[in-house]
py3Dmol code that shows the C-alpha trace and the ligand (Angstrom):
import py3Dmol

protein = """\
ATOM      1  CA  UNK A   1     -88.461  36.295 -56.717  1.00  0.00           C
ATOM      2  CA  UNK A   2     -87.037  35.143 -53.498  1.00  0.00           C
ATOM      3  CA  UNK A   3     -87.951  31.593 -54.197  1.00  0.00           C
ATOM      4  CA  UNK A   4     -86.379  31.679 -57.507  1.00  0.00           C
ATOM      5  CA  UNK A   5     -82.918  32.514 -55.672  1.00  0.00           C
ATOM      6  CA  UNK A   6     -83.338  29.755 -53.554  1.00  0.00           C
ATOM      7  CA  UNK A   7     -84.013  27.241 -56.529  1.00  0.00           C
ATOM      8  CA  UNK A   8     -80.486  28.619 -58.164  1.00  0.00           C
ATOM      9  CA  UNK A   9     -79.089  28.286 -55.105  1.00  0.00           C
ATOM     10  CA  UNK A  10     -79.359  24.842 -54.882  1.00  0.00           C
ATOM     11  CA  UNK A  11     -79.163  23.696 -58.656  1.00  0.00           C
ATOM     12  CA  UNK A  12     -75.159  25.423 -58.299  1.00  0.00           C
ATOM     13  CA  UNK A  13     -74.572  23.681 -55.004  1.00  0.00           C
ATOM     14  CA  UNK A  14     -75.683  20.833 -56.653  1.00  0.00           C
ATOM     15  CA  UNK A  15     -73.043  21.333 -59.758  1.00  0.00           C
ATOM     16  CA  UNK A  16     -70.389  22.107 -57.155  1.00  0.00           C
ATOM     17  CA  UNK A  17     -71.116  19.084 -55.488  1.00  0.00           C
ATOM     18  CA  UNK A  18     -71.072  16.692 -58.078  1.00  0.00           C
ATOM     19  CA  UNK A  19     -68.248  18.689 -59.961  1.00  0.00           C
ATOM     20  CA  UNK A  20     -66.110  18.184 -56.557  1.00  0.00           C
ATOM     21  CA  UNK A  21     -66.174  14.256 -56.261  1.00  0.00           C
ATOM     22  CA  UNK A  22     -65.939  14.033 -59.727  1.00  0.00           C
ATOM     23  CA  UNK A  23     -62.318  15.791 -59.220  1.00  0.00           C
ATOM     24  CA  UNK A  24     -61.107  12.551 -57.062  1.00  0.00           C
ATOM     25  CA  UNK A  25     -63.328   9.806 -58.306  1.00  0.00           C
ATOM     26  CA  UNK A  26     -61.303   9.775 -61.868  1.00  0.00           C
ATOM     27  CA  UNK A  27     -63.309   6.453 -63.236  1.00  0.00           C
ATOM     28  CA  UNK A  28     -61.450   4.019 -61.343  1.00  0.00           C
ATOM     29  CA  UNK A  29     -62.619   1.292 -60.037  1.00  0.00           C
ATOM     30  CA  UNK A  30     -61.942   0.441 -56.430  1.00  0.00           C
ATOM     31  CA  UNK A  31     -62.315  -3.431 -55.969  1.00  0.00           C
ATOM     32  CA  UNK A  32     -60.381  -4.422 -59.458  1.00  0.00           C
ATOM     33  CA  UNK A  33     -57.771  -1.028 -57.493  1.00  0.00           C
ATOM     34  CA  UNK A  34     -57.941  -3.332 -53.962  1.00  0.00           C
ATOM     35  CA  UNK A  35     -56.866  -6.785 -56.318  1.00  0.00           C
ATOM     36  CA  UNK A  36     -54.170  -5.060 -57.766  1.00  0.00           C
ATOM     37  CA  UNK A  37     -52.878  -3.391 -54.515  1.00  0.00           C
ATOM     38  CA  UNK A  38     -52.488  -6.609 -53.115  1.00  0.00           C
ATOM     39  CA  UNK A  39     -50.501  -7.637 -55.914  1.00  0.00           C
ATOM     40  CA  UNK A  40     -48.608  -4.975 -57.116  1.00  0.00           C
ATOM     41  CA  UNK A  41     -47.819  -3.126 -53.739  1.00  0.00           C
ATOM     42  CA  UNK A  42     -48.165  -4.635 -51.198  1.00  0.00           C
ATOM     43  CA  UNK A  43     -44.901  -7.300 -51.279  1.00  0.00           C
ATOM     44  CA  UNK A  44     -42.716  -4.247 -51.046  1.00  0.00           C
ATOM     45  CA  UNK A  45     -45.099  -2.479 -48.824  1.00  0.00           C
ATOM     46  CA  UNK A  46     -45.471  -4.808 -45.925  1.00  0.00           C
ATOM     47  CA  UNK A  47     -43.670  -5.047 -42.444  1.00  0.00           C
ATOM     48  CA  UNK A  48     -40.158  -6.435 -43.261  1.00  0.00           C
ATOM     49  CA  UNK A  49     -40.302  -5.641 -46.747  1.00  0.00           C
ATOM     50  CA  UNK A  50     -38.374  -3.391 -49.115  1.00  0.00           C
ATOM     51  CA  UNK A  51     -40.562  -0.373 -48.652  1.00  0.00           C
ATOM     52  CA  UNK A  52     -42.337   0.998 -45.901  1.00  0.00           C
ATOM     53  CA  UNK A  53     -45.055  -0.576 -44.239  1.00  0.00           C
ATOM     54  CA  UNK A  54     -48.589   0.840 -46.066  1.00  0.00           C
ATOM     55  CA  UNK A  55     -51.764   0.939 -45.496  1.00  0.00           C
ATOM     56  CA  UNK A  56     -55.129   2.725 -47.353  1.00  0.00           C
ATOM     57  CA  UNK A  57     -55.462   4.972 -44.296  1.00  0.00           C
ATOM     58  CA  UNK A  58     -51.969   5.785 -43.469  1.00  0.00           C
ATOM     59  CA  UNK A  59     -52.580   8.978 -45.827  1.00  0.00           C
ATOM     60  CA  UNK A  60     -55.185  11.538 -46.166  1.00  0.00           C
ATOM     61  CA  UNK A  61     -57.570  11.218 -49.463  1.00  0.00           C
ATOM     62  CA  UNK A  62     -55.745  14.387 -50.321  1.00  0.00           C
ATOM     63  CA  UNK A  63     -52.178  12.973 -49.451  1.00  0.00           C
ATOM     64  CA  UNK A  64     -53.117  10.190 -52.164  1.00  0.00           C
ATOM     65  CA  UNK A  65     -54.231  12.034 -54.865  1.00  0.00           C
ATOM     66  CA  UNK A  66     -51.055  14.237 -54.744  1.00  0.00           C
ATOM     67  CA  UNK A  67     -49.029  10.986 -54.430  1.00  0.00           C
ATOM     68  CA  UNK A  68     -50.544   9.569 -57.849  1.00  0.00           C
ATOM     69  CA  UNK A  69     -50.899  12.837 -59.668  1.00  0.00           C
ATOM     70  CA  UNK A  70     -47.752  14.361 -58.400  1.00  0.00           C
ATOM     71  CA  UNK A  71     -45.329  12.294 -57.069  1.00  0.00           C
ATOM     72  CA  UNK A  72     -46.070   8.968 -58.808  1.00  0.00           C
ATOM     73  CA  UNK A  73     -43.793   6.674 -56.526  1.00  0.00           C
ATOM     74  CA  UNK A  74     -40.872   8.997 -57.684  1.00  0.00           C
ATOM     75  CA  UNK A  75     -38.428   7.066 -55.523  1.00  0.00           C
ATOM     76  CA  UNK A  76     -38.828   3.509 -57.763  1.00  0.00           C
ATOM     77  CA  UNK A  77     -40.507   5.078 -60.917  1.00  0.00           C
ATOM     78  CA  UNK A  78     -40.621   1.440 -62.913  1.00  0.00           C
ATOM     79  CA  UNK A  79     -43.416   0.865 -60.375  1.00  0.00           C
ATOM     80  CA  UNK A  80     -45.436   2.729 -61.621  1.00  0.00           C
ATOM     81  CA  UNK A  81     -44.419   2.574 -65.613  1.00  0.00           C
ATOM     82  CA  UNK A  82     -44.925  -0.982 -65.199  1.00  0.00           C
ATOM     83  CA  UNK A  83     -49.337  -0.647 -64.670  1.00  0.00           C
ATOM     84  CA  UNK A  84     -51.359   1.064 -66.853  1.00  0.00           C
ATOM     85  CA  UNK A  85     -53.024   4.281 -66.553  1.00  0.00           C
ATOM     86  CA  UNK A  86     -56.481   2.380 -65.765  1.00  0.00           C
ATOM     87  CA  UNK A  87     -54.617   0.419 -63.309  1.00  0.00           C
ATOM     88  CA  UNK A  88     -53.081   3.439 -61.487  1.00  0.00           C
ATOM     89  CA  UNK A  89     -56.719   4.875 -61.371  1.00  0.00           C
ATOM     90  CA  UNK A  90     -58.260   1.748 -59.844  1.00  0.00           C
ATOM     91  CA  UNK A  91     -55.381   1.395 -56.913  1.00  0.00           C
ATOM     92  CA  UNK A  92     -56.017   5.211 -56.314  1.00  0.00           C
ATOM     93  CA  UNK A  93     -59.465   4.725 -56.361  1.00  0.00           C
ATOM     94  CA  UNK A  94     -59.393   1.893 -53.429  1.00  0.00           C
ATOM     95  CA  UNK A  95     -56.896   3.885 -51.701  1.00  0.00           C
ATOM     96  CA  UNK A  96     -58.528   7.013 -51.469  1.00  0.00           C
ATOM     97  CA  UNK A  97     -62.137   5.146 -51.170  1.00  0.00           C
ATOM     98  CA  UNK A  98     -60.353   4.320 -47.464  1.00  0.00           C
ATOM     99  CA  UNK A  99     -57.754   6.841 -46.424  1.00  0.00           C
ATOM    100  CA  UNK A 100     -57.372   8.037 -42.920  1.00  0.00           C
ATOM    101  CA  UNK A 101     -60.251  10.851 -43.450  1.00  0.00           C
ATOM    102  CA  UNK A 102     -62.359   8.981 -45.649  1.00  0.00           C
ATOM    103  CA  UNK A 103     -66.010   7.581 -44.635  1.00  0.00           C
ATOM    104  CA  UNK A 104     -64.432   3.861 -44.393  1.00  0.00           C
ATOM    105  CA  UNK A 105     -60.905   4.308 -43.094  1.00  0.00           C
ATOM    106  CA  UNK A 106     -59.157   0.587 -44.058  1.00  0.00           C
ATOM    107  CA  UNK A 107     -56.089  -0.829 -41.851  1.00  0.00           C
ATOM    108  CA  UNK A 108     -55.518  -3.556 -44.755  1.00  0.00           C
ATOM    109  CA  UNK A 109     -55.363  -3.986 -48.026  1.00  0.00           C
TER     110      UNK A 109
END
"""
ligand_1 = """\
43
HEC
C -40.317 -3.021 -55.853
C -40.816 -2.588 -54.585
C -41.990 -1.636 -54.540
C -43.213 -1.796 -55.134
C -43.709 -2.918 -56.029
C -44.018 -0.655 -54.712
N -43.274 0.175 -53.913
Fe -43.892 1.930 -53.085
N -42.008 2.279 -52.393
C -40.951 1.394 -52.493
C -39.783 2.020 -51.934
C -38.402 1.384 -51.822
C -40.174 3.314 -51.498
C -39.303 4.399 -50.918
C -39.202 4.344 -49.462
C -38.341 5.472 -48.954
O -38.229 6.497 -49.634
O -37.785 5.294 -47.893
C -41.584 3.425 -51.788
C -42.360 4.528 -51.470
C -43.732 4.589 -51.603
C -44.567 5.618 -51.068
C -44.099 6.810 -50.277
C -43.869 6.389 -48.873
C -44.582 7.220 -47.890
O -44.659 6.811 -46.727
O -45.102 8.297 -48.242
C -45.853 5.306 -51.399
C -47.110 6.101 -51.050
C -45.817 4.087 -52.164
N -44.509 3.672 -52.249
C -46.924 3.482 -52.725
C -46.868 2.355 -53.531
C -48.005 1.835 -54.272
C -49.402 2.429 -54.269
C -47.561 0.737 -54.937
C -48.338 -0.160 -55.887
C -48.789 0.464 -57.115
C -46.152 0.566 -54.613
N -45.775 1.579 -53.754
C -45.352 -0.460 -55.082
C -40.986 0.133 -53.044
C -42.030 -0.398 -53.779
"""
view = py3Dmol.view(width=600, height=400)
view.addModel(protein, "pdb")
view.setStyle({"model": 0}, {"cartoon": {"style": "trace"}})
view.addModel(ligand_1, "xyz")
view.setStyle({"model": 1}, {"stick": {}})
view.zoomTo()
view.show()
């Protein structure tokens, strides 16, 4: 009987675990999400540039999910009106693949 707990035990932690990444991990797809970064933020997000300077790991993977789900760049909304929703999910993607508390914390993008 005891055994059969333990086997439960680990087939939910197992469901927990893959139903927690699959909360973040939304299908996008990180390199295409590092191209487009470079292209579609980072002229305005550079030193000297229009916005502030940004990098993957100046936020938290939590800090960039809220940003895309939440706040989506509410300060220049065309930014983000101008890529598409798989777009949106690949930048997130590479952002959050290497924010601050990630495995792979990235400096540049
Ligand atoms: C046309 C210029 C421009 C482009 C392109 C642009 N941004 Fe911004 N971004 C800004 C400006 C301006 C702000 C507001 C800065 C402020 O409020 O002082 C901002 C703010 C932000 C912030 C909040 C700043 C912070 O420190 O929390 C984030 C995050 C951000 N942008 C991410 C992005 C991402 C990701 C992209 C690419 C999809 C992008 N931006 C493209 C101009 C731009």
């Amino acid at each position: 009987m005891m055994k059969l707990f333990t086997q439960l035990g680990v087939v939910i932690a197992v469901i927990l675990t893959l139903g927690a990444s699959a909360i973040a991990a939304d299908g996008g797809n990180p390199k295409k999400g590092k191209h487009l970064y470079k292209k579609q933020c980072k002229a305005c997000h550079s030193v000297n540039s229009e916005g502030p300077e940004l990098t993957p790991m100046a936020k938290t993977m939590g800090q960039w999910d809220r940003f895309f789900e939440r706040d989506q760049h509410k300060s220049k909304p065309e930014v983000f009106k101008a890529l598409s929703e798989q777009e949106l999910k690949d930048i997130q993607q590479f952002l959050y693949d290497h924010a601050a508390d990630s495995e792979q914390p990235q400096t540049c993008g």
